[in-house]
C-alpha positions as CSV (number, residue, x, y, z in Angstrom):
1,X,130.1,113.4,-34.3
2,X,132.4,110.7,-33.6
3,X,135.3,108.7,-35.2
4,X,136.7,105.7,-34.4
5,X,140.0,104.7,-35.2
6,X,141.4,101.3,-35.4
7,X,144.9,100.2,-34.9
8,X,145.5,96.7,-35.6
9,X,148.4,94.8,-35.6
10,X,148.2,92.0,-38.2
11,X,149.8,88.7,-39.2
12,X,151.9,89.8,-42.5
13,X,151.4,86.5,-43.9
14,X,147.5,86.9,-43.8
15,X,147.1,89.9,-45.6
16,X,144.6,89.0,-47.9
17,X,142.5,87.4,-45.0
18,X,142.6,91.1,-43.5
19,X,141.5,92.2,-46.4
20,X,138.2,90.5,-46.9
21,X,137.3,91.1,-43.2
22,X,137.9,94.9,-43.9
23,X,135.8,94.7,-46.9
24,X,133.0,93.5,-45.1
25,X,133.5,95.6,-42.3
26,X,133.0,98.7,-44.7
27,X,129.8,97.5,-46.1
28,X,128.8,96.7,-42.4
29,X,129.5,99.9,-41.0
30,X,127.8,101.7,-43.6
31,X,124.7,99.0,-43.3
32,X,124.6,100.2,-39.1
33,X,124.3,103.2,-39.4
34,X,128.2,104.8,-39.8
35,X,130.2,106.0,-42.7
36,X,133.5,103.9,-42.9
37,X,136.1,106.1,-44.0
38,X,138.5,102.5,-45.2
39,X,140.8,100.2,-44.2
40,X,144.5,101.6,-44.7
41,X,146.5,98.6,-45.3
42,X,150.8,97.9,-45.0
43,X,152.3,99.4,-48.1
44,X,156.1,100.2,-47.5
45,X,157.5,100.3,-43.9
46,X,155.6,98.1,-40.8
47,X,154.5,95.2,-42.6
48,X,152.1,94.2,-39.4
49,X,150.4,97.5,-38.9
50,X,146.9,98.3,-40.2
51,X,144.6,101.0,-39.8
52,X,140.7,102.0,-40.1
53,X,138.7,105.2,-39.3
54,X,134.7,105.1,-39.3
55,X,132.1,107.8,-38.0
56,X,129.1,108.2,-36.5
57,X,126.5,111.1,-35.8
58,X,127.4,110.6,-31.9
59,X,128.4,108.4,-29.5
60,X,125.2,107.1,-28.3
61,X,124.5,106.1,-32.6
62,X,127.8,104.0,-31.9
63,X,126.4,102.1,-29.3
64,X,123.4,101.1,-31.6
65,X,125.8,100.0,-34.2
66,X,128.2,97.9,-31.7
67,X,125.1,96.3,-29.8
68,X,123.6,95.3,-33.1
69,X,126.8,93.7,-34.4
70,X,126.8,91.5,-31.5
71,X,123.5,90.2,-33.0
72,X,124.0,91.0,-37.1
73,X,124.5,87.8,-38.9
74,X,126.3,89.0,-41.5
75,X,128.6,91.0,-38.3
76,X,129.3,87.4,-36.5
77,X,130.5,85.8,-39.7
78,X,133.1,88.8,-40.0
79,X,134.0,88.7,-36.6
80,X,134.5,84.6,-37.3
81,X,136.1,85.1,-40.2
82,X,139.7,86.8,-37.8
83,X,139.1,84.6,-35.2
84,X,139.3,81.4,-37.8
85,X,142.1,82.8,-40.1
86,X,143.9,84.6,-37.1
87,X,145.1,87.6,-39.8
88,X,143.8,90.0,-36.4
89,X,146.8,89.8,-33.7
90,X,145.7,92.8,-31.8
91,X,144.0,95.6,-31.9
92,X,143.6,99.1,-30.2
93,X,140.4,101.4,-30.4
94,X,140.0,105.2,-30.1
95,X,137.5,107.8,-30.0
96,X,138.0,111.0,-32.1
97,X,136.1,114.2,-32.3
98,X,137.0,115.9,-36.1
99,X,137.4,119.2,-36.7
100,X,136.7,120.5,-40.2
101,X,137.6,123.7,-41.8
């Protein structure tokens, strides 16, 4: 099993734009093949920090889900979605094994 966690720094006036592309990242995920764990939004503190963790069976299944993206419809209108409303400034991605009791 692996998780992948998402670090994004995020315009804090575009918040709601964020938003919607997490929602639809969620559905997608599950939709691929994963099991999106959510999108953990600015609250109090770092107004420009944003966070999302998503797992799959194995690393290999992740390479399914992030080759079919690059075709998805529904995956291109997400990724066009930040690149039109800019809410995605940066973003950092790492590979987690869990461990569970």
């Amino acid at each position: 099993m692996i998780t992948v966690h998402l670090r994004y720094e995020i315009d804090p006036h575009k918040v709601d734009d964020f938003t919607e592309y997490g929602r639809a990242w969620i559905r997608l995920v599950n939709k691929l093949g994963g099991n999106h764990h959510g999108y953990f939004m600015p609250s109090e503190g770092d107004s420009d920090e944003a966070f999302a963790l998503f797992t799959f069976p194995s690393l290999a299944e992740y390479e399914i889900y992030r080759s079919a993206s690059k075709t998805d419809p529904d995956c291109q209108a997400a990724f066009e979605l930040a690149r039109t409303t800019g809410c995605i400034l940066r973003y950092e991605r790492r590979f987690l094994s869990p461990v569970f009791s």
